[in-house]
C-alpha positions in Angstrom: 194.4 106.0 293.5 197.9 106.0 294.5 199.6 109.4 295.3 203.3 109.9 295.3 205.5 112.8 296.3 207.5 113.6 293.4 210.6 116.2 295.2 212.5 118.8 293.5 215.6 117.0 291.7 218.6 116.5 293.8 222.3 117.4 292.0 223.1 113.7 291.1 219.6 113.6 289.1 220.7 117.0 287.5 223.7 115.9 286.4 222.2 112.5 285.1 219.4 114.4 283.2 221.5 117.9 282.0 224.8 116.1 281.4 224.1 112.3 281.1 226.1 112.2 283.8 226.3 109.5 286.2 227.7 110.0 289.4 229.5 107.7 291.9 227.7 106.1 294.9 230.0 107.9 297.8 228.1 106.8 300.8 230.7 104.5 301.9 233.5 107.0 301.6 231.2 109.7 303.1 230.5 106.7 306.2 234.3 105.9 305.9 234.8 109.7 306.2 232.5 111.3 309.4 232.8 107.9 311.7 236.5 106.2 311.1 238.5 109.7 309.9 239.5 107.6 306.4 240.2 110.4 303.9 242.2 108.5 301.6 239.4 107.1 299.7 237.2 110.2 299.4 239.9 112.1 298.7 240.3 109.9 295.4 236.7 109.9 294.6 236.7 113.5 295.1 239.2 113.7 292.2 237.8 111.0 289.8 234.3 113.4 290.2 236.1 116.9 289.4 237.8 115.6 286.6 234.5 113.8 284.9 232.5 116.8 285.9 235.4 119.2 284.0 235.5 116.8 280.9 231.7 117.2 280.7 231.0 119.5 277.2 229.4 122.7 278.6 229.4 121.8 282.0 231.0 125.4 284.0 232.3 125.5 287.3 229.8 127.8 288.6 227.2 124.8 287.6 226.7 124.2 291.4 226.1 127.4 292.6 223.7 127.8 289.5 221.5 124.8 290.7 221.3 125.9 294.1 220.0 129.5 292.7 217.8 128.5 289.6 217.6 124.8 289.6 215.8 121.8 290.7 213.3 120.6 288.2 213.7 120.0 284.7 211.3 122.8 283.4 214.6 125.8 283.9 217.3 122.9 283.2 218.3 124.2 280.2 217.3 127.9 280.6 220.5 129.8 279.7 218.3 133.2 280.5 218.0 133.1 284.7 215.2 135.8 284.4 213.4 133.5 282.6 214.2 130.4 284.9 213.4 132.4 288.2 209.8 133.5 286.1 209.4 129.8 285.7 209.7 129.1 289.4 207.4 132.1 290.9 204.6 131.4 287.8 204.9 127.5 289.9 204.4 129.2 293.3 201.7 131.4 291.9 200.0 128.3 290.5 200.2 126.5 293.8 198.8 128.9 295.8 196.2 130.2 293.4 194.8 126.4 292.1 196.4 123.7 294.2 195.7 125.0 298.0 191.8 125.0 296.9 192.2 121.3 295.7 193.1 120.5 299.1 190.9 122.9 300.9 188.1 125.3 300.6 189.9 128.9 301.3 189.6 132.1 300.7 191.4 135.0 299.2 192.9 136.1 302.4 194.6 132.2 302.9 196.1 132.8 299.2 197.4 136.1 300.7 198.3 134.7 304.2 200.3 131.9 302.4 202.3 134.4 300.2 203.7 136.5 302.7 204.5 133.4 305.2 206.3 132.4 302.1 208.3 135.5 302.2 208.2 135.9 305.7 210.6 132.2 305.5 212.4 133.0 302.2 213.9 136.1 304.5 215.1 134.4 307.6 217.7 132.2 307.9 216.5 128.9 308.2 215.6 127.7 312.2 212.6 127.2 314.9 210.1 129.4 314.1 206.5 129.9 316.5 204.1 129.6 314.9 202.6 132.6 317.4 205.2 135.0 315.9 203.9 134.0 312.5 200.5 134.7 313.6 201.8 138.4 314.8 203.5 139.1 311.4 201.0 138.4 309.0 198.5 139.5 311.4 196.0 136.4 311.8 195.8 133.6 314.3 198.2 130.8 315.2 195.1 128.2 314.3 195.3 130.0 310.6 198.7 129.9 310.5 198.9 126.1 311.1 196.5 125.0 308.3 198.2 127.0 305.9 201.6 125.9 307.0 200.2 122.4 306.8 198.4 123.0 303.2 201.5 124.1 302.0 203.5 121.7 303.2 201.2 119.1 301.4 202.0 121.0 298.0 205.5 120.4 298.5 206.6 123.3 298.3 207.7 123.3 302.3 208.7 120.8 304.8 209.7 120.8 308.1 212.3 119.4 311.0 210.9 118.6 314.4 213.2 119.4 317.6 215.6 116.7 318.1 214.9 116.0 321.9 212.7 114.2 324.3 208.7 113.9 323.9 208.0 116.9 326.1 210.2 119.3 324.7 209.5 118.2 320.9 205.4 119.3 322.1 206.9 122.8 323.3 209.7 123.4 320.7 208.7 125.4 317.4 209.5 123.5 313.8 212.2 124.1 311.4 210.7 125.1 308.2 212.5 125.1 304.7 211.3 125.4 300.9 211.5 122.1 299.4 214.8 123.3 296.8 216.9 126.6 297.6 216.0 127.8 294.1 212.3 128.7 295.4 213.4 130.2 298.1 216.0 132.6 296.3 213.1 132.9 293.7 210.8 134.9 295.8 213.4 136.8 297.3 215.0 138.3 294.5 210.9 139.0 293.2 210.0 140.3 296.6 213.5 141.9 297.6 215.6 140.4 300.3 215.7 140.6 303.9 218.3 142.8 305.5 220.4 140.0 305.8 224.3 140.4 304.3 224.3 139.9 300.8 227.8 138.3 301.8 226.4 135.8 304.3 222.9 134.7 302.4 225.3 133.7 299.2 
């Protein structure tokens, strides 16, 4: 049997599906942009996309910041109510953890608990290296515990992470970057579970 990762839509697949919208290849303005300084060109494209996105019927200009919050798969696409949408996204964190995590391993009810509050442990920190060991001390279980379930969920999708950017040694010593898989399941929990003491200011 073949198994492939299907990943949380990206905003050019939103568009496309909500909208019928298709957007404009940019990498070579983007490439023209960062390494030769060329802002001419994506300065241009910038415009064409603003004014299709502003002739699109019912398309707002707070679309953006409402994808990042309650978007990302097609299920809450449509959802005007965002209670409904953010409902939506926990019931598909519940169902992970509760069914999909036993699918890939035999655990117990304190993994399924371990995994929800590493899940809120990360949806509260800004985004970075993270030891595993300091995990281990928060939810109050060991680092080898804290690694499978890291690693189950990360099979689910729902996480990924970033290695260190550096030389073999100090990629073996460095901690991971973790992040959810689309900033809507991270704001999700968050706004279910309250948020860190982070300004309000600074996580928008």
């Amino acid at each position: 049997m073949l198994k492939y990762p299907i990943s949380p839509l990206n905003y050019s697949q939103h568009l496309k599906l909500k909208f019928k919208y298709e957007t404009k290849n940019i990498t070579k303005e983007l490439i023209d942009l960062i390494f030769n300084g060329e802002i001419t060109s994506s300065q241009q494209l910038e415009h064409e996309i603003n004014n299709g996105l502003l002739n699109l019927i019912d398309y707002t200009s707070q679309e953006w910041n409402n994808y990042f919050k309650y978007g990302g798969f097609p299920s809450v696409m449509h959802d005007k109510n965002y209670r409904i949408s953010q409902k939506k996204l926990l019931y598909s964190i519940d169902s992970i953890i509760t069914k999909d995590l036993k699918t890939l391993q035999n655990i117990n009810q304190n993994s399924e608990d371990y995994a929800y509050r590493l899940l809120k442990f990360l949806a509260q920190k800004v985004p970075g290296e993270i030891s595993q060991n300091t995990l281990a001390d928060l939810i109050k279980s060991s680092p080898s515990t804290v690694n499978t379930i890291l690693g189950l969920l990360e099979k689910t999708h729902l996480i990924f992470h970033y290695e260190p950017y550096s030389g073999p040694n100090a990629r073996v010593k460095k901690s991971w970057q973790y992040y959810f898989a689309t900033p809507s399941l991270r704001h999700a929990i968050n706004t279910n579970w309250g948020f860190s003491p982070m300004n309000q200011d600074e996580y928008e």
